[in-house]
N, C-alpha and C positions, 0 to 999 in steps of 0.2 A: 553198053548197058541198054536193055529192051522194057521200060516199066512198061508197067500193064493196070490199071485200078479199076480197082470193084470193090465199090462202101469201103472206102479203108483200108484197103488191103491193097497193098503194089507188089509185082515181082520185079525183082532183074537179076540178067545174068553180070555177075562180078566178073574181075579180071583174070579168074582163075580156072574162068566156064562153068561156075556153079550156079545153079538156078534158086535162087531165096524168094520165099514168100513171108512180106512183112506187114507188119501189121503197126498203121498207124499210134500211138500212143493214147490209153483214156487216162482222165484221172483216178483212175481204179486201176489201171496197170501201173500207174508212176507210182502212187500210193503204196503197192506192193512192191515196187521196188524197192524203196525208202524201208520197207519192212525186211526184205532178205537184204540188204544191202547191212542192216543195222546202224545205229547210233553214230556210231565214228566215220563210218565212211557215209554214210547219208548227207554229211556235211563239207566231203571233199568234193568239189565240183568239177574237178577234171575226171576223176574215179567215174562220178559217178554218171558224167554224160558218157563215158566211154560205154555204162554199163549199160547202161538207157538206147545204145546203140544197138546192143549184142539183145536185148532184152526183149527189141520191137519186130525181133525177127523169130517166125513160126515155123517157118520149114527149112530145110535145106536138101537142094538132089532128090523132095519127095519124101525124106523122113523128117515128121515132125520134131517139133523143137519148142519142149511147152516151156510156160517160164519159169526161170529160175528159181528158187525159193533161199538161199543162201547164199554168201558169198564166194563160198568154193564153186556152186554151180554156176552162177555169171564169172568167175575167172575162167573156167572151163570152155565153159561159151564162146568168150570175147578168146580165147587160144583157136579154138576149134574154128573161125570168121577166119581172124588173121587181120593182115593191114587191107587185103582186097575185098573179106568180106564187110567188113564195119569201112571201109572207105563207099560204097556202093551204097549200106544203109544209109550213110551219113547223107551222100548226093542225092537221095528220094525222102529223105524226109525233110533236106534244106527245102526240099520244094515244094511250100508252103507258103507259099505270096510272100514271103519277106522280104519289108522293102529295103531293109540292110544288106549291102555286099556282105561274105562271112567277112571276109576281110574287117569291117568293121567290130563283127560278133565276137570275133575269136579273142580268148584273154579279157573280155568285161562281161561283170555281173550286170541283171539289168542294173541302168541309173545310173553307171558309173559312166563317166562322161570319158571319150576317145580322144 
């Protein structure tokens, strides 16, 4: 992986040699998730960090990748990633000063104690 950042925005190339440009999360984009995602899966939280994965990503190979607006187009998406493209967003946007190993993260909501 090669990230690269400017305001927010990081590339790297995944394990597949494809070049992603993603785009940090607002809360106007999560917001909008929460919106195409809908009511039921808005409150599956594995669903929906997978979505929030596929969702932070703008480009791919150089063709844009706007966001999703429904739940067909983020299944679409997160198919189209794959396990190399959403394993790569995942590893640039853990990188976030957190001071938890995932190790820790993974499987607790916040608060829930480890």
């Amino acid at each position: 992986m090669n990230p690269n950042s400017m305001d927010g925005v990081v590339s790297a190339i995944d394990r597949s040699g494809r070049t992603l440009v993603i785009h940090r999360p607002t809360a106007l984009d999560t917001l909008r998730l929460f919106k195409a995602a809908g009511p039921t899966l808005a409150q599956n939280e594995a669903w929906l960090a997978m979505a929030g994965l596929a969702c932070a990503v703008r480009e791919i190979d150089g063709v844009p990748s706007p966001m999703p607006t429904n739940e067909t187009q983020i299944e679409a998406l997160v198919s189209k990633l794959g396990d190399d493209g959403l394993a790569a967003v995942a590893t640039l946007l853990d990188m976030d000063g957190s001071s938890e190993p995932v190790e820790v993260q993974a499987g607790n909501s916040h608060g829930t104690p480890f």
